[in-house]
C-alpha positions in Angstrom: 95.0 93.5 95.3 95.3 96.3 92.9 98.2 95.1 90.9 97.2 91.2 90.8 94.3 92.2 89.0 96.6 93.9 86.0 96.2 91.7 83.1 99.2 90.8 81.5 102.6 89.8 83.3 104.8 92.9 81.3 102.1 95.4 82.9 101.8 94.3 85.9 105.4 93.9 86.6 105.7 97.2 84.9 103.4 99.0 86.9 104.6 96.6 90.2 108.0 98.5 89.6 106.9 101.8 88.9 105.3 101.1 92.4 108.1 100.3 94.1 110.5 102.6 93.2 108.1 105.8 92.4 108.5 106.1 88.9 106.4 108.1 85.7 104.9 106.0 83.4 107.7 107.2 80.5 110.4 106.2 83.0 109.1 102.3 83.3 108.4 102.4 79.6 111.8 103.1 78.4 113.6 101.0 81.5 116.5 98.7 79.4 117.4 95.4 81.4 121.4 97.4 81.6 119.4 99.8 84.0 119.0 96.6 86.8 122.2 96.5 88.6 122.0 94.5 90.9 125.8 94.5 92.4 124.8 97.9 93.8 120.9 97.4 94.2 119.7 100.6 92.2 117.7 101.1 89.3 119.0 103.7 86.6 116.9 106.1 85.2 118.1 107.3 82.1 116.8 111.1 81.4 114.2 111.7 83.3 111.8 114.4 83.3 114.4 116.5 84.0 116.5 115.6 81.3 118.8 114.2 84.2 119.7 110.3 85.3 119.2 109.2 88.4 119.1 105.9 90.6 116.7 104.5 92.6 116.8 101.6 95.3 116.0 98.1 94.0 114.9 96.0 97.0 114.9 92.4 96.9 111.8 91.6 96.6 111.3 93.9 93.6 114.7 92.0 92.3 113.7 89.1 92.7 109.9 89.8 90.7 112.1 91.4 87.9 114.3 88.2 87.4 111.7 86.1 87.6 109.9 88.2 84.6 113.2 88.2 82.8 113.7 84.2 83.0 109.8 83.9 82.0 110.0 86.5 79.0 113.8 87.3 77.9 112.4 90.7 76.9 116.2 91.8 75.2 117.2 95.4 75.2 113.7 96.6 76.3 112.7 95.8 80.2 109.2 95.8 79.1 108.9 95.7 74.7 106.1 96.3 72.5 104.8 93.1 71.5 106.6 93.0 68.5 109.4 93.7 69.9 110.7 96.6 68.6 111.0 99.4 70.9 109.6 99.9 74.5 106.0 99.6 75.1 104.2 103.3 75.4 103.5 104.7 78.7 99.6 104.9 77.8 99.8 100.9 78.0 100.4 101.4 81.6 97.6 103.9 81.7 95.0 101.1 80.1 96.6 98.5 82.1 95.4 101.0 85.4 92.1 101.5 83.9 91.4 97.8 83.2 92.2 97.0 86.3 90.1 99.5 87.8 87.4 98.3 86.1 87.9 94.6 86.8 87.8 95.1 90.2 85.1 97.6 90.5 87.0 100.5 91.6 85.3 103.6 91.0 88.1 106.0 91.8 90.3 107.4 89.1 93.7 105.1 89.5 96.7 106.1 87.3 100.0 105.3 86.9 100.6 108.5 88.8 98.0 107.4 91.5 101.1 104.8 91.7 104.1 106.8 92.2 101.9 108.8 94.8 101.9 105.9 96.7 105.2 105.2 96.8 106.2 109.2 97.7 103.3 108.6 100.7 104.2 105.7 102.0 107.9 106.9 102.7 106.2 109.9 103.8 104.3 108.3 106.3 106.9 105.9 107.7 109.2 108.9 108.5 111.5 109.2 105.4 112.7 112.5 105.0 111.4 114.7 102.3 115.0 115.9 100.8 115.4 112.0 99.9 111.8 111.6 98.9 112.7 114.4 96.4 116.1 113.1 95.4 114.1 109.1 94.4 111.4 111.2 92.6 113.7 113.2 90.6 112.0 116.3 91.4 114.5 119.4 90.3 112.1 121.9 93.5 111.6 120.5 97.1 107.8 122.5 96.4 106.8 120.0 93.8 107.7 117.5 96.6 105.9 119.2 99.1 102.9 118.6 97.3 102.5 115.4 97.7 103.1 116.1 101.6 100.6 118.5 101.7 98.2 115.4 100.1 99.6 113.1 102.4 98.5 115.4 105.6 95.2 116.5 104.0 94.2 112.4 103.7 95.5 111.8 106.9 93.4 114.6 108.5 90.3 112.7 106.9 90.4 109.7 108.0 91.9 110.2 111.7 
């Protein structure tokens, strides 16, 4: 798949969590390993776009990728440092992580990080997940900017059925 052919085990568990738990690009950049709590299974996302924190759920499976990456890197303050270690990686290494992986594979469509967090607001979407929480794990400040993605989510759905 998609994030298998991401080249480099930060990115691709970068982008794998910015996958499973819907987030920008800037919010995996600057994730610290504090933000993984895993007594209460939630991710903390320190000022977002909003300026505001949030959590999001950490499922297991995405807890036990990110341990595995910690045992296998020991990336220190950072969840996901620049290669010299000072400082989290930029978001646009996510971006050219996407595009490189696009390319490996052939994939002609424009994928982005965004393309990712897409997903993940879909995917609830489609299996029934109300959009007031939806909004709430985006961090979105206006249920409209939400509704967006709904409106996405129908308009594909219309397509294909």
């Amino acid at each position: 798949g998609f994030l298998q052919a991401v080249k480099g085990t930060r990115n691709r568990v970068a982008l794998m969590t910015t996958y499973a738990v819907g987030l920008r690009a800037a919010e995996a950049a600057r994730l610290q390993v504090t933000d993984i709590d895993s007594s209460r299974m939630v991710i903390r996302i320190e000022q977002g776009k909003g300026g505001k924190d949030r959590y999001v759920m950490l499922s297991p499976q995405l807890l036990e990728i990110l341990r595995v990456y910690w045992r296998l890197t020991k990336p220190g303050r950072w969840l996901f440092p620049r290669r010299d270690g000072r400082g989290p990686i930029h978001p646009q290494t996510l971006g050219i992580a996407c595009r490189a992986a696009c390319e490996f594979l052939g994939i002609e469509k424009r994928v982005t990080v965004h393309t990712l967090r897409h997903s993940f607001a879909t995917h609830l979407l489609e299996a029934g997940t109300d959009i007031r929480i939806i909004q709430v794990l985006l961090g979105h400040r206006s249920l409209a900017t939400t509704t967006l993605y709904a409106q996405v989510s129908t308009a594909v759905i219309g397509r294909t059925a």
